[in-house]
DRENTIPA-874293 format. One record per atom (N, C-alpha, C): residue in one letter; y, x, z. Coordinates in pm, whole numbers, padded with zeros to 5 digits, always signed. Each point is the difference from the previous one (the first is absolute). Layout:
! residues N
AYXZ...
END
This chain:
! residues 287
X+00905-03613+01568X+00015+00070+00127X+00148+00023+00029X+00003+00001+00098X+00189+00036+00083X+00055+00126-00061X+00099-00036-00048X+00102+00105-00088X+00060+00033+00111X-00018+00115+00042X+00054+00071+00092X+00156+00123+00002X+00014+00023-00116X+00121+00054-00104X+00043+00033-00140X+00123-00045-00014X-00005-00009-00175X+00133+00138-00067X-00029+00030-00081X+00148+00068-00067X-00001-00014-00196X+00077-00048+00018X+00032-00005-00158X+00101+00070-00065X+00016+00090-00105X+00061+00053-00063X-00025-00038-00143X+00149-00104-00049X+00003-00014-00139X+00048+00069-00111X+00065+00138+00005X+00017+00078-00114X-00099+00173+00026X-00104+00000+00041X-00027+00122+00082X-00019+00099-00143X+00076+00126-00013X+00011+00091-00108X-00079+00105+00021X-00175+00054+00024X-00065+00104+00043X+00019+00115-00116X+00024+00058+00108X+00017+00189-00105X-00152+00003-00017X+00011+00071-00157X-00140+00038-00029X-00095-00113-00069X+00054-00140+00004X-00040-00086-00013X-00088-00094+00075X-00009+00067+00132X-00125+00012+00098X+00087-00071+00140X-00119-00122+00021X+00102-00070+00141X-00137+00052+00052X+00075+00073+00145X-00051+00045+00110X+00069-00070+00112X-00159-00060+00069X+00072-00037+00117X-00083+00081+00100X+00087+00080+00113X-00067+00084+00065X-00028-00009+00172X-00074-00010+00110X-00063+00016+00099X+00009+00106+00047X-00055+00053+00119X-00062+00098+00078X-00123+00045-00015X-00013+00162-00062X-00141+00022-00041X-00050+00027+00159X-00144-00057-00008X-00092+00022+00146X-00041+00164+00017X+00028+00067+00066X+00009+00128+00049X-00101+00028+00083X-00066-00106+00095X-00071+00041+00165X-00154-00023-00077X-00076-00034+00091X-00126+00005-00091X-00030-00144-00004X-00126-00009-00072X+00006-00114-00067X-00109-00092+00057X-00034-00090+00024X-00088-00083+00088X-00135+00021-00073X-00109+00002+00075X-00153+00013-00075X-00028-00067-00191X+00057-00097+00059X-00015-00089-00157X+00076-00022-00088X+00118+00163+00011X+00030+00034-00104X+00031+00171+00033X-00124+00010+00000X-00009+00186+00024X-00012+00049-00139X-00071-00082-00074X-00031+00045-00120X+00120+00095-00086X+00121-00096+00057X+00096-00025-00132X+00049+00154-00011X+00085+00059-00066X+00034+00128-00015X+00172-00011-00017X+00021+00012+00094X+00186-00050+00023X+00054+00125-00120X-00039+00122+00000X+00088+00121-00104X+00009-00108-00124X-00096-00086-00060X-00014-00015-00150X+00063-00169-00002X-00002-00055+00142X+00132-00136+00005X+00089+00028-00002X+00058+00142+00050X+00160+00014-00014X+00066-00043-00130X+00122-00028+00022X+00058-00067-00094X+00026+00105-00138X+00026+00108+00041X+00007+00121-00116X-00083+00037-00083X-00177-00024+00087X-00104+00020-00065X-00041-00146-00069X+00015-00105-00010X+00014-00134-00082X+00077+00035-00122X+00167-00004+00026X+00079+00082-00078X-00043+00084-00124X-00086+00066+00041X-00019+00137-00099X-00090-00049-00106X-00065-00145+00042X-00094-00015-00120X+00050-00112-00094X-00045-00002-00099X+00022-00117-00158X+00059-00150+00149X+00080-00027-00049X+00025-00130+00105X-00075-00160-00075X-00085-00052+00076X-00040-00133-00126X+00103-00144+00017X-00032-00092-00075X+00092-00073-00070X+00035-00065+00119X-00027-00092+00121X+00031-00009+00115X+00074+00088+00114X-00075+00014+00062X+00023+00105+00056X-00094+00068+00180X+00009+00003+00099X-00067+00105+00042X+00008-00019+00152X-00042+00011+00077X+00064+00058+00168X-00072+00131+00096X+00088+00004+00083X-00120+00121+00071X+00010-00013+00146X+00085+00171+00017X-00014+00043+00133X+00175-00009+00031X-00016-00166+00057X+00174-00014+00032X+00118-00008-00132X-00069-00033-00144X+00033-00036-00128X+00005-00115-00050X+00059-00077-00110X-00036-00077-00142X+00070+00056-00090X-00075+00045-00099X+00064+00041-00144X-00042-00107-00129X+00097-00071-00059X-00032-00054-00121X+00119+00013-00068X-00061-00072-00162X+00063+00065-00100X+00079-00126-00043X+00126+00025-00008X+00145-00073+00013X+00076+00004-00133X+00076-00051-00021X+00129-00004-00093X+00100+00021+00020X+00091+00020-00055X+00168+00034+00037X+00039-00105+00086X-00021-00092-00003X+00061-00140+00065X-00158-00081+00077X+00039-00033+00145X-00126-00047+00048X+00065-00097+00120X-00078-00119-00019X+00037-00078+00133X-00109+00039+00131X-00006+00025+00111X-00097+00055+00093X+00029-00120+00078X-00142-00029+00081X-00011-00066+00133X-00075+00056+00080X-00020+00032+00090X-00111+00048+00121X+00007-00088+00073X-00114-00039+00094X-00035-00091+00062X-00112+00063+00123X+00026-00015+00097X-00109+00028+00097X-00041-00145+00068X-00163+00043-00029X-00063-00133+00100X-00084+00070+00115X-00100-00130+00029X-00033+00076+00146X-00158-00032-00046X-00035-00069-00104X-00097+00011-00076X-00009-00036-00104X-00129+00055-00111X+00053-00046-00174X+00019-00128-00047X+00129-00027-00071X+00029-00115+00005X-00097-00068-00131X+00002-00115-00003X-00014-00058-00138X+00036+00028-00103X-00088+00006-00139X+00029+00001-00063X+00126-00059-00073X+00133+00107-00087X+00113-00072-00052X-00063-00111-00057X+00139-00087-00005X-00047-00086-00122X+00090-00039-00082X+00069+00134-00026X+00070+00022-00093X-00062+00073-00097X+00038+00011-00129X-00067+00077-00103X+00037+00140-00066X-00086+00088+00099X-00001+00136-00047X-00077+00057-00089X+00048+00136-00086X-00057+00024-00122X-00065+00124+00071X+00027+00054+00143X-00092+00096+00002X-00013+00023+00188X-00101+00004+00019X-00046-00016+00171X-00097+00100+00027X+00047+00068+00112X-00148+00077+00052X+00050+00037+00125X-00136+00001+00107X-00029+00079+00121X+00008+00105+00055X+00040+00107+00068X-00072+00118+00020X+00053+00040+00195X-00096+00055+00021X+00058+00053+00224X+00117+00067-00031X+00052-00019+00123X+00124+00114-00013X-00015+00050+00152X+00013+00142+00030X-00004+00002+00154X+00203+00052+00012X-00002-00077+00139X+00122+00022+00042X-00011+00042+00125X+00088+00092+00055X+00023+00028+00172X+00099-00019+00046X+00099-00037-00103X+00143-00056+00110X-00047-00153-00011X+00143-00056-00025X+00005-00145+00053X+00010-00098-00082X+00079+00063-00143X+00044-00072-00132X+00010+00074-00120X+00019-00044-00079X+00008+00079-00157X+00108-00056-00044X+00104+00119-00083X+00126-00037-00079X-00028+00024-00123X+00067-00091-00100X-00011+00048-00140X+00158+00131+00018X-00062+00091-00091X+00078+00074-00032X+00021+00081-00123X+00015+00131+00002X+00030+00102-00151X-00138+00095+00023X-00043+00051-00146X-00070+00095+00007X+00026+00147+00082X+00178-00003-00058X+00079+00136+00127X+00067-00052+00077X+00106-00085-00028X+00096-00033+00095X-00117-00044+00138X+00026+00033+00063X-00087-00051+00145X+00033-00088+00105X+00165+00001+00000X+00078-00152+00040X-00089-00140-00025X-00069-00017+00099X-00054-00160-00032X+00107-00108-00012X-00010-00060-00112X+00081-00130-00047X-00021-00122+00162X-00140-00018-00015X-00052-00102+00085X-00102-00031+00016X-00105-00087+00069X-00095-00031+00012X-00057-00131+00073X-00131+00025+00051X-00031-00068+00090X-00096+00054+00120X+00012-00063+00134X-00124+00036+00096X-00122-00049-00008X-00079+00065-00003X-00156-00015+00003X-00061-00041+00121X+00022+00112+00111X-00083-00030+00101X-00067+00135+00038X-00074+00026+00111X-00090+00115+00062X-00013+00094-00160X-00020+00108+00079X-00060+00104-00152X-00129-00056-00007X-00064+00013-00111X-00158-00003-00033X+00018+00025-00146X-00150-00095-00059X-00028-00014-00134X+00090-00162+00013X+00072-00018-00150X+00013-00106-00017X-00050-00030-00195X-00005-00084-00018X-00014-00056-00141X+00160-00022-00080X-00017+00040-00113X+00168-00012-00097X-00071-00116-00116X+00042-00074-00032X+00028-00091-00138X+00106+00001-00101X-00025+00033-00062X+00104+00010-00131X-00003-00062-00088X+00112-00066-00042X+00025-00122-00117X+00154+00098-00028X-00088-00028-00173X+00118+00043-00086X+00007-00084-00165X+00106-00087-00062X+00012-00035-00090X+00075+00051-00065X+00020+00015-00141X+00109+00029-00119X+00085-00102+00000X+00146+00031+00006X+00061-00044-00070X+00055+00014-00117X+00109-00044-00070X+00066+00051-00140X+00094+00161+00097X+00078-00022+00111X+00082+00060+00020X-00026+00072+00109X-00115-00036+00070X-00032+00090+00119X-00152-00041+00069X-00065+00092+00067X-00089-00084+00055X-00010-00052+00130X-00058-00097+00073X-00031-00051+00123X-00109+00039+00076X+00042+00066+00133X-00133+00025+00091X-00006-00116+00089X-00094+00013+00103X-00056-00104+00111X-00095+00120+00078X+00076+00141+00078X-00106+00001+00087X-00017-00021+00153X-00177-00032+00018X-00023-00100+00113X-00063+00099+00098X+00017+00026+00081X-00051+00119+00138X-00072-00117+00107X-00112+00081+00083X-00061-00076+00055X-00115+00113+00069X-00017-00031+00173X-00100+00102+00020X-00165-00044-00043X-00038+00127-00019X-00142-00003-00052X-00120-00035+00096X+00042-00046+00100X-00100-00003+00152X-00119+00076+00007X+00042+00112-00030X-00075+00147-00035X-00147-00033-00108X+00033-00073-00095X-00087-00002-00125X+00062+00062-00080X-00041+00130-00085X+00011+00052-00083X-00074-00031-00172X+00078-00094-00047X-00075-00034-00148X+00143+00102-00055X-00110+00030-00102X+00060+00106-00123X+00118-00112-00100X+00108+00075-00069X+00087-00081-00079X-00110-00053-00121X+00147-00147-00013X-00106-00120-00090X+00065-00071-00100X-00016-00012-00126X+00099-00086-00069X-00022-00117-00006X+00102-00127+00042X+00007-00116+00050X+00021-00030-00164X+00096+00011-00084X+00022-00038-00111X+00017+00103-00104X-00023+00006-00113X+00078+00094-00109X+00040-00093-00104X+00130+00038-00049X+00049-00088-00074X-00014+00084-00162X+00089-00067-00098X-00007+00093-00141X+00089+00122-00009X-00049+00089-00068X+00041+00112-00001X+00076-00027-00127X+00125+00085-00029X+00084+00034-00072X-00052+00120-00079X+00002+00013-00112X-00030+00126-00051X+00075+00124+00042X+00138+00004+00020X+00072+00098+00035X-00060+00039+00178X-00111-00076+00016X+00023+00080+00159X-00137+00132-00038X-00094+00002-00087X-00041+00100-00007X-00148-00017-00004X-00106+00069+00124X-00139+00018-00037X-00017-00055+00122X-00096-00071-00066X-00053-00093+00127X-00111+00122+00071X-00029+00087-00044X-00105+00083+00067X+00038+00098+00084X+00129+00015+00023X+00068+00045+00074X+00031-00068+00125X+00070-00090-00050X+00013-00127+00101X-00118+00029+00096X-00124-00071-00026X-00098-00015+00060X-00089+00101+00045X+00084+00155-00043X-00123+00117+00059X+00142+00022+00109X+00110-00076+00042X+00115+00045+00107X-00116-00097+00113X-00015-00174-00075X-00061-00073+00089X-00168+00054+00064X-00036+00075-00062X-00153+00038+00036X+00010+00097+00116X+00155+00083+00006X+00008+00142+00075X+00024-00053+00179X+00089-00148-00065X+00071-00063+00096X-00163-00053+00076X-00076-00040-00038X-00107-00058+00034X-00074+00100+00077X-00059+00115-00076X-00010+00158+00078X+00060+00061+00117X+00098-00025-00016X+00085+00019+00136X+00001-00042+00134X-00013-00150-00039X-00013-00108+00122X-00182-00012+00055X-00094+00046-00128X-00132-00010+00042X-00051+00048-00100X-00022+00152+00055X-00093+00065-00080X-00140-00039+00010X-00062+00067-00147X-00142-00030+00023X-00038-00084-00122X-00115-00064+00034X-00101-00052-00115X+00070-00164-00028X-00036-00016-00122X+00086-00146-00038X-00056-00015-00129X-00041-00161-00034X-00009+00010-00146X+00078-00085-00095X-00015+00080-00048X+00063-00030-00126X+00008-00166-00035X-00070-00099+00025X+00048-00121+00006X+00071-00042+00081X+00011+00069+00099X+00049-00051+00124X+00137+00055-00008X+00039+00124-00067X+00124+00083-00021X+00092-00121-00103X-00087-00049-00106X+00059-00065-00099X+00036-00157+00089X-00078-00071+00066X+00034-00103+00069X+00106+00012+00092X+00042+00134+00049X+00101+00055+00119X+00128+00001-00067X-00041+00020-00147X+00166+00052-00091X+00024-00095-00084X-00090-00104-00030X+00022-00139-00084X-00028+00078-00128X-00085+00115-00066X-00014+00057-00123X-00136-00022-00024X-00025+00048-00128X-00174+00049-00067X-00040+00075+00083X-00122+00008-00030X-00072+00161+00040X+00009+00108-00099X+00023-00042-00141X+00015+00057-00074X+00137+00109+00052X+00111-00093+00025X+00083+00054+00023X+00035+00062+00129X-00131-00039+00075X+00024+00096+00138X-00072+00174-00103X-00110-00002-00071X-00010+00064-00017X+00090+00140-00094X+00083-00104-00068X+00071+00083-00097X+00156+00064+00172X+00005-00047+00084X+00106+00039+00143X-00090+00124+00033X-00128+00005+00026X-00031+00095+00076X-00057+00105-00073X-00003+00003-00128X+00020+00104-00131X+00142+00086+00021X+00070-00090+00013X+00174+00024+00037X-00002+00107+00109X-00074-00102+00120X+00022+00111+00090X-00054+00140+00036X-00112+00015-00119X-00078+00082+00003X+00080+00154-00077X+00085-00082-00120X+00066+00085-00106X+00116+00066+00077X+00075-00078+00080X+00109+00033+00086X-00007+00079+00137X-00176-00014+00084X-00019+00073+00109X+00050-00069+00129X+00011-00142-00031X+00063-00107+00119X-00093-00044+00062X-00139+00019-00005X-00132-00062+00044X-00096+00142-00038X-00109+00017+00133X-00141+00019-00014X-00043-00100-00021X-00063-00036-00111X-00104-00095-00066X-00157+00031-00016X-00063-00045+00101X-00170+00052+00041X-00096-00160-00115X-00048+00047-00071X-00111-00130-00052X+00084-00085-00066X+00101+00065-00110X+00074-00112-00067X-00068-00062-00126X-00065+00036-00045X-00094-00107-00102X-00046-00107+00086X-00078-00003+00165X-00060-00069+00037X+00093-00116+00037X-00067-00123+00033X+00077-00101+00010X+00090+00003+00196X-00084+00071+00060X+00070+00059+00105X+00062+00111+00025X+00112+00039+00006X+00050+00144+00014X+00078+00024+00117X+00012+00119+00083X+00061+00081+00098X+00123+00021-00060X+00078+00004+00067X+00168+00045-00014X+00084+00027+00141X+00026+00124-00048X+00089+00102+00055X+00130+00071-00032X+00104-00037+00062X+00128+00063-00050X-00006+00131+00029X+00091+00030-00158X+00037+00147-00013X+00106+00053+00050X+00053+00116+00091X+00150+00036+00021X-00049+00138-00024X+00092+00079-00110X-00005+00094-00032X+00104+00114-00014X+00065-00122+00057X+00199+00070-00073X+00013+00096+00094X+00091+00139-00012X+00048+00053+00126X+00097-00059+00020X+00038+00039+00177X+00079-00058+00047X+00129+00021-00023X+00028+00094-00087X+00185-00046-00069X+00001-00103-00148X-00139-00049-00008X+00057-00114-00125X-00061-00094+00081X-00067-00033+00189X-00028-00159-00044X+00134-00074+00046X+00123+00039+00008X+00141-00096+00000X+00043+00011-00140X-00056-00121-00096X+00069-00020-00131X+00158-00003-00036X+00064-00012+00157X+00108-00044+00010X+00084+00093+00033X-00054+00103+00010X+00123+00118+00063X+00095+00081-00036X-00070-00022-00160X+00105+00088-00096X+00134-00120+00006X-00019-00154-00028X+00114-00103+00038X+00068+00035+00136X-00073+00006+00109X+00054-00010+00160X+00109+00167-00038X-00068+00118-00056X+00107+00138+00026X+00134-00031-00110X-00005-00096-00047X+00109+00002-00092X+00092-00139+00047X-00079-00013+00078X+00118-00146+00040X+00056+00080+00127X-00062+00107+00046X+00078+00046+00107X+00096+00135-00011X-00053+00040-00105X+00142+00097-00074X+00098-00062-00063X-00017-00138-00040X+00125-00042-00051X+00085-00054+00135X-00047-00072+00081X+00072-00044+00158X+00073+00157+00020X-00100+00080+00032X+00069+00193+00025X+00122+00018-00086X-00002+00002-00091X+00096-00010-00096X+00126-00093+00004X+00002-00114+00025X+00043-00096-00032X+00089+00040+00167X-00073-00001+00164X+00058+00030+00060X+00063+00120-00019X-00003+00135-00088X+00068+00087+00019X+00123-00010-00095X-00015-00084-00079X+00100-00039-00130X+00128-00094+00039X-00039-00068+00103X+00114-00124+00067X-00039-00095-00071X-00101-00016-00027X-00084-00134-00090X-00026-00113+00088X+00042-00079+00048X-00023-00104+00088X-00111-00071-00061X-00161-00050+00107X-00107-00045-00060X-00068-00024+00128X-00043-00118+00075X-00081-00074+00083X-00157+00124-00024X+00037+00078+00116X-00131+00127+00012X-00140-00048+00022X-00002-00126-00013X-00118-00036+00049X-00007-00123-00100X+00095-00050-00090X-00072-00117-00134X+00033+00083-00100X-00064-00077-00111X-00024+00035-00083X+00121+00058-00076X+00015+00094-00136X+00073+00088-00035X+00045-00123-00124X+00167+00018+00048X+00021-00075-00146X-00009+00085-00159X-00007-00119-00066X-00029+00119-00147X+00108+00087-00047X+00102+00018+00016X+00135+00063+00010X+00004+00109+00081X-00060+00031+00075X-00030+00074+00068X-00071+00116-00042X-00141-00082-00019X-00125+00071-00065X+00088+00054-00152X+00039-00053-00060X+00073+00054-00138X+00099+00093+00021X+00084+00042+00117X+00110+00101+00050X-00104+00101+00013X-00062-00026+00091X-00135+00123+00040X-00047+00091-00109X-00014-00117-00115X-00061+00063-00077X+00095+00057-00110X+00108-00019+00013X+00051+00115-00152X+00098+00095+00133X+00029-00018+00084X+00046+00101+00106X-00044+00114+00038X-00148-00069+00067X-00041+00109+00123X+00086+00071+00044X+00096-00010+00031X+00055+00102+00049X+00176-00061+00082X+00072+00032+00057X+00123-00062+00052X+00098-00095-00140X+00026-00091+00025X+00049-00098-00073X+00137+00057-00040X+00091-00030-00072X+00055+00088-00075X+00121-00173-00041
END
């Protein structure tokens, strides 16, 4: 299909470890055939707050996945889903993203300066694709934007590649992918059909939604049965669901600082580490 805009970034460095590329969350109301959805628990803060899985995620005017120090990025907007790569990725998956502006920039978890992006097109629902491989020294994305012509399918894993031991529990992973699934379409689903959606066992859907049961990330109705109900949990009050805020008040007392000190520092990029290290054995007027 017609590649309609591209942006590439070959050294992209995400704080947090986390490449976010970010949109316009949809604010007005939402068209019949997606009344369902519950915009408080797409926000990007309320995603945020939970176990993040080995891919990664989208929502309400979001993409969150899980990155390395060093990452090559591409975004790509089409005007419908393109073909399958046919290049060889070690890890692929689906999921809606709703947008209401026009384009999405990759950017920082705080810094809020968008690097760059691309245009999409009208607000609506659109579809995100994500391709991500390992390298020795960094990893490679490929993501592909595209509107959803108001079909709402729940996120899907296109590929999973091998896991590294150092990345952790796969039951984690997959009770982030079950919530992500909850989110986009609550309700009844079974369990073969969960495992065919995530490229896993059932076994191991079952040992995810144990997970989510232990953690409080899912109402789980009839989980022995081979069909079960699922419902996301939000429980947090509202001064912990920004995971990020204790980072955002300290990047802005050091700027406070830094402007009251004669510290010269771009108020709006990122803080060099020299900086952050004055801040910290100072606090107080530089000497």
């Amino acid at each position: 299909m017609p590649l309609l805009d591209r942006y590439e970034h070959p050294a992209h460095r995400p704080e947090y470890s986390t490449l976010v590329v970010r949109g316009t969350p949809w604010t007005t109301a939402l068209p019949p055939e997606l009344a369902h959805l519950n915009l408080d628990l797409l926000d990007e803060d309320a995603f945020a707050g939970r176990p993040q899985g080995d891919l990664g995620g989208a929502g309400n005017g979001w993409v969150l996945a899980t990155a390395t120090a060093l990452n090559h990025v591409v975004l790509e907007a089409h005007d419908a889903a393109p073909p399958p790569s046919d290049e060889q990725w070690g890890d692929v998956m689906e999921s809606p993203l709703l947008n209401e502006g026009l384009g999405v920039d990759l950017t920082q978890v705080i810094q809020s300066e968008p690097m760059r992006g691309v245009r999409l097109g009208p607000p609506g629902l659109y579809r995100v694709r994500m391709h991500r491989r390992r390298l020795d020294d960094r990893r490679e994305w490929l993501l592909q934007f595209w509107p959803a012509g108001g079909v709402l399918e729940p996120p899907r894993r296109l590929s999973r590649g091998p896991r590294p031991a150092r990345d952790g529990d796969l039951d984690s992973d997959l009770a982030m992918d079950l919530v992500a699934i909850a989110l986009w379409s609550p309700g009844q689903a079974t369990k073969a059909d969960l495992a065919e959606r995530l490229l896993v066992s059932t076994e191991e859907i079952d040992a995810a939604l144990a997970y989510t049961l232990r953690y409080d990330l899912l109402h789980v109705d009839e989980r022995a049965a081979s069909t079960v109900s699922l419902t996301p949990v939000d429980k947090r009050p509202p001064e912990e669901r920004d995971p990020f805020a204790a980072a955002r008040k300290r990047s802005a007392a050091i700027k406070a600082w830094a402007k009251a000190n004669g510290v010269k520092i771009n108020q709006r990029g990122n803080i060099p580490p020299e900086v952050e290290e004055q801040f910290r054995r100072h606090r107080g007027p530089l000497t």
